[in-house]
C-alpha positions in Angstrom: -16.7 -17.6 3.5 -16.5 -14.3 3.2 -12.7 -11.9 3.4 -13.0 -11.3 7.3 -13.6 -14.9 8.6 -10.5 -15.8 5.8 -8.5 -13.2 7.6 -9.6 -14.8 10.9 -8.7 -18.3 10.0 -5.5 -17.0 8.9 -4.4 -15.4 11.7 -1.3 -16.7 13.8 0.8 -15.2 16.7 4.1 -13.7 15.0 6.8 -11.9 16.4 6.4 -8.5 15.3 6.1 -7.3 18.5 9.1 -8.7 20.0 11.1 -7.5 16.8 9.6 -3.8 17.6 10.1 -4.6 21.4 6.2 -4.1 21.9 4.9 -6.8 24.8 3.7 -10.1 23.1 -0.2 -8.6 23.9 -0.4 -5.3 22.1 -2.2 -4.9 19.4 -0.5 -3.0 16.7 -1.9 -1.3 13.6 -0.5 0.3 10.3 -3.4 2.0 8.4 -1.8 3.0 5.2 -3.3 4.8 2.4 -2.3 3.5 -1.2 -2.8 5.2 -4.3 -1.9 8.7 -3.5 -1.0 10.9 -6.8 -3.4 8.5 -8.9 -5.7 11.3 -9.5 -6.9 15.1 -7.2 -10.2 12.7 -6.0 -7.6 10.5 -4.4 -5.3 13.1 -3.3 -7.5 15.2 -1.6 -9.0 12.1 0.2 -5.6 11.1 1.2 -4.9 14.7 2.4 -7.6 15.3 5.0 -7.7 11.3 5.9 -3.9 11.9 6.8 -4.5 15.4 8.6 -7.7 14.9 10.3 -8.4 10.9 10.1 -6.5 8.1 11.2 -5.0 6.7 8.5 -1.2 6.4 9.6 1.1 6.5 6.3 0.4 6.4 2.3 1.9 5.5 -0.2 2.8 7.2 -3.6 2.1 5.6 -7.2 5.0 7.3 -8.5 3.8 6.9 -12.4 0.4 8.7 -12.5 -0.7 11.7 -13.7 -0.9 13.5 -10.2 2.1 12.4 -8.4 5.0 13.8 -10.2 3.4 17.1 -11.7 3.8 19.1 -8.1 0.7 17.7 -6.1 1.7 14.8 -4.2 5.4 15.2 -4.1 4.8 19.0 -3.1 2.7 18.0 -0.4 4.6 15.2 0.9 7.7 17.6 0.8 5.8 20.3 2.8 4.9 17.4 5.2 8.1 15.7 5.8 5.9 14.3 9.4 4.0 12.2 7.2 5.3 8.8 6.6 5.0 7.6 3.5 6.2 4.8 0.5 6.5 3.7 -2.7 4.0 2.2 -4.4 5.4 -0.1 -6.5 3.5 0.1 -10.2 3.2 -1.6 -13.2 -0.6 -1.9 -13.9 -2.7 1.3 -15.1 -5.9 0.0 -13.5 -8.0 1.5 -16.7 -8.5 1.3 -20.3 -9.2 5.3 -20.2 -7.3 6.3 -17.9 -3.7 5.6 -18.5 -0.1 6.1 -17.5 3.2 4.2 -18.2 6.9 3.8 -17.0 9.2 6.3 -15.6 12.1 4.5 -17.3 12.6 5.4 -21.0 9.9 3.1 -22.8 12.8 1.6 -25.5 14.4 0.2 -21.9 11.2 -1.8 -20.7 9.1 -2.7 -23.8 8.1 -6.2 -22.3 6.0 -4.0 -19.4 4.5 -2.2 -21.9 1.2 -2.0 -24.5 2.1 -1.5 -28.1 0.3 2.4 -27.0 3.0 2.7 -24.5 1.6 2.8 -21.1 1.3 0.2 -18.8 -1.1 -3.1 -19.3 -4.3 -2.5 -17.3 -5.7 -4.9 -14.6 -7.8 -7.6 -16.7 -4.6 -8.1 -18.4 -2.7 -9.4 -15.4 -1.8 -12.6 -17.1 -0.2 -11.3 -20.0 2.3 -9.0 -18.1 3.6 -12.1 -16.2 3.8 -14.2 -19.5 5.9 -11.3 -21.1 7.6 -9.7 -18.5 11.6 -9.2 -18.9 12.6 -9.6 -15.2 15.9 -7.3 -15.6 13.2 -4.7 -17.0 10.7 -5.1 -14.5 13.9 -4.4 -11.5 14.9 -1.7 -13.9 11.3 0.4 -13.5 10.7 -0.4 -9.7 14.1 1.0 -9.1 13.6 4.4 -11.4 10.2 4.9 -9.6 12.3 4.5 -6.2 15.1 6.5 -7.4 12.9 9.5 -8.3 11.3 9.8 -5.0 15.3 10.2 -3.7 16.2 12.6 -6.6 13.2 14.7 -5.2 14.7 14.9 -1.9 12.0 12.9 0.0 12.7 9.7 2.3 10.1 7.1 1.8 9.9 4.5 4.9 8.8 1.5 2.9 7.8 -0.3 -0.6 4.5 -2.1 -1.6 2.7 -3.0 -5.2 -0.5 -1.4 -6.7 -2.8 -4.7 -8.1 -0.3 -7.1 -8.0 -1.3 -10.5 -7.9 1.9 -11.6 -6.6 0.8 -14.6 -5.3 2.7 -17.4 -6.8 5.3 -15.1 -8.3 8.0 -15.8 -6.2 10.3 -14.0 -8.5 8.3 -10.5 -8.2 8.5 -11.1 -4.4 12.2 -12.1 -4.3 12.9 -8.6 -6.4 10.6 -6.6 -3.7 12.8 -8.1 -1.0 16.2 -7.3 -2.7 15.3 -3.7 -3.8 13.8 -3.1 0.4 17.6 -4.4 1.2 19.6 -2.3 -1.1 17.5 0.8 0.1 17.0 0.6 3.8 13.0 0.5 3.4 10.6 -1.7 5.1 8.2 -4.4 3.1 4.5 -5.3 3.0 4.5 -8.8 2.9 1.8 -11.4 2.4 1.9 -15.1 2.6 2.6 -17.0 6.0 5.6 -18.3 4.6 7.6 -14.9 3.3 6.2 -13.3 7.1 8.0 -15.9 8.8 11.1 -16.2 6.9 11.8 -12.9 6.9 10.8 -12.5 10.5 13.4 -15.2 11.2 16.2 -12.8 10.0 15.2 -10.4 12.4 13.3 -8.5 10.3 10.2 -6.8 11.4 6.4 -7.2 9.1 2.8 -7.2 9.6 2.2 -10.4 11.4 -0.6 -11.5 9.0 -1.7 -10.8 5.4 -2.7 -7.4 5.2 -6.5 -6.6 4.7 -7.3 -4.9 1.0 -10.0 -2.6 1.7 -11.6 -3.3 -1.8 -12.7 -6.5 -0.2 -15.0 -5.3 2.1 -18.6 -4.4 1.0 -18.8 -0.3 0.6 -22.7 -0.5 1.7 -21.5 -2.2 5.2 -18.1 -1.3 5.5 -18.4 0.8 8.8 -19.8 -2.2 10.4 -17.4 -4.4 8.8 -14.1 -1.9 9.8 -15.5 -1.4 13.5 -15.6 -5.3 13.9 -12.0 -5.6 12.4 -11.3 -3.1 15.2 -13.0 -4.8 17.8 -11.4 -8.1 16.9 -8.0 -6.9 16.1 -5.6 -9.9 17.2 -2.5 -9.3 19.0 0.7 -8.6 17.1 1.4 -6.4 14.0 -1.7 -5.9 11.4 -2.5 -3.6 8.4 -4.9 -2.5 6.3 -4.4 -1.2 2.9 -7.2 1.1 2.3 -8.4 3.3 -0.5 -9.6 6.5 0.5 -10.9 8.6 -2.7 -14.0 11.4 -3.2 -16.9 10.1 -4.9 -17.2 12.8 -7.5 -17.2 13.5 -11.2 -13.7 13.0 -11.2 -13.3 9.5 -9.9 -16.7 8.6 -11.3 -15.2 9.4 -14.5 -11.9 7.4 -14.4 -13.1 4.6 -12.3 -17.4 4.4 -12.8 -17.7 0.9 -10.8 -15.8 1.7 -7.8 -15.6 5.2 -7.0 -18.1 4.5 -4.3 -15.5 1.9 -2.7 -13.0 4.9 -2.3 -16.0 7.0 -0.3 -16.8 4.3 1.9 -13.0 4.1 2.7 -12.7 7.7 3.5 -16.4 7.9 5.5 -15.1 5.4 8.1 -11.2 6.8 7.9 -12.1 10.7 8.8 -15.1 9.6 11.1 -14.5 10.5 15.0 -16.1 7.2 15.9 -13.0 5.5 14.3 -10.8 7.1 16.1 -12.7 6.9 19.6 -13.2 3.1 18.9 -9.1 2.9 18.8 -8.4 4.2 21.9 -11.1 2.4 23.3 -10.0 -0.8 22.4 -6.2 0.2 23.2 -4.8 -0.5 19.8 -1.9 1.3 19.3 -1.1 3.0 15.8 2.0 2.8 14.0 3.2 3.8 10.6 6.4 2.2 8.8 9.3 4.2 10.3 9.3 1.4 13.2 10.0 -1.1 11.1 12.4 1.5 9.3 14.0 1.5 12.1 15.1 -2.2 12.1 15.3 -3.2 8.3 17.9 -0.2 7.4 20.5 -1.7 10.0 20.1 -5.2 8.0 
């Protein structure tokens, strides 16, 4: 079975629409771009996919190399139209390409490699063995906090590589820290979509589609049939936009191609002509906003 007919089978009516006071048949869609400051190949990619594509929002890895040195902050504060979040981090994806907490490191060792950067992804299992809670709620917030001591609003929070599946505790921390700031939450998991639905709380209506699923050699085909098929209510996909160059080859060798694909089918005008075709309606987080800061 491959990740479309899953997303099929796991598709149910929610109440997103009602919540946003869309009628029960629309067909809603956040496209959101994660990764933005993670490097200038993703950057740019999320630039002209924002400008001149139809992705709808991104969302900024607060720790990496090109987020906080001027780039991504300077152009989301040049922007202030463009939607965007916090993308919640405590994985450096790479062995050779590395970066680590904003929080002084003596106040989250348990996050941390004895280099001092953040574990990268094959070492999932160790983070959650070692984790310190109290630390981990200590870094999410200092990554929120300086995207406010910047002067920029962010609409919502997600996670970069978080297998946060069966980690109710990691989910339970994302939920508190969208409360205490007024920001909306990705969610996954049909029970976490309905029991915060049930509070009045607005979310994507099914798990949210992770472009890195998707085959790069057929994901036009694969993303126009996503379209075509889009159930009613609230969807999203997180996609990866990123320029296959020397850059990214470098720092990512295996799956720099993934990012092109994503970016191809984002900035293509068949995309957007297939949308309004099909009458699904674009959103970006704000909406939600909207409802979860009066909570």
């Amino acid at each position: 079975m491959g990740p479309l007919d899953r997303l099929e089978q796991e598709s149910q009516p929610g109440s997103a629409n009602q919540l946003l006071g869309f009628p029960a048949d629309a067909r809603l869609l956040i496209i959101n771009a994660d990764d933005f400051g993670m490097c200038h190949a993703a950057n740019m990619a999320i630039f002209q996919a924002l400008t001149e594509g139809i992705v709808c929002s991104t969302t900024l890895m607060v720790p990496c190399p090109w987020s906080p040195q001027a780039i991504a902050m300077r152009f989301l504060a040049e922007h202030p139209e463009i939607p965007f979040g916090v993308h919640l981090t405590v994985i450096a994806d790479w062995p050779d390409y590395r970066w680590g907490p904003i929080s002084p490191r003596a106040m989250v060792p348990s996050l941390l490699t004895p280099a001092g950067s953040f574990r990268n992804f094959d070492q999932m299992g160790e983070l959650f063995a070692h984790a310190d809670p109290a630390e981990l709620e200590r870094e999410f917030r200092a990554q929120i906090e300086l995207v406010l001591a910047a002067g920029l609003q962010p609409t919502h929070l997600d996670w970069h590589s978080l297998r946060v599946t069966g980690h109710d505790e990691v989910v339970d921390l994302m939920v508190k820290l969208a409360r205490d700031y007024g920001l909306a939450l990705r969610v996954m998991g049909r029970q976490r979509i309905n029991a915060l639905q049930s509070q009045g709380l607005p979310t994507n209506d099914y798990d949210f589609l992770d472009s890195y699923l998707l085959d790069p050699a057929s994901k036009m085909a694969a993303f126009a049939r996503l379209l075509r098929e889009l159930p009613a209510g609230l969807s999203e996909w997180a996609v990866h936009p990123g320029l296959d160059n020397a850059e990214l080859q470098a720092i990512d060798p295996g799956g720099s191609h993934f990012r092109q694909a994503d970016f191809d089918f984002l900035t293509a005008p068949q995309a957007r002509d297939l949308i309004a075709a099909e009458g699904i309606i674009l959103l970006d987080y704000r909406t939600l906003q909207a409802v979860w800061s009066k909570k």
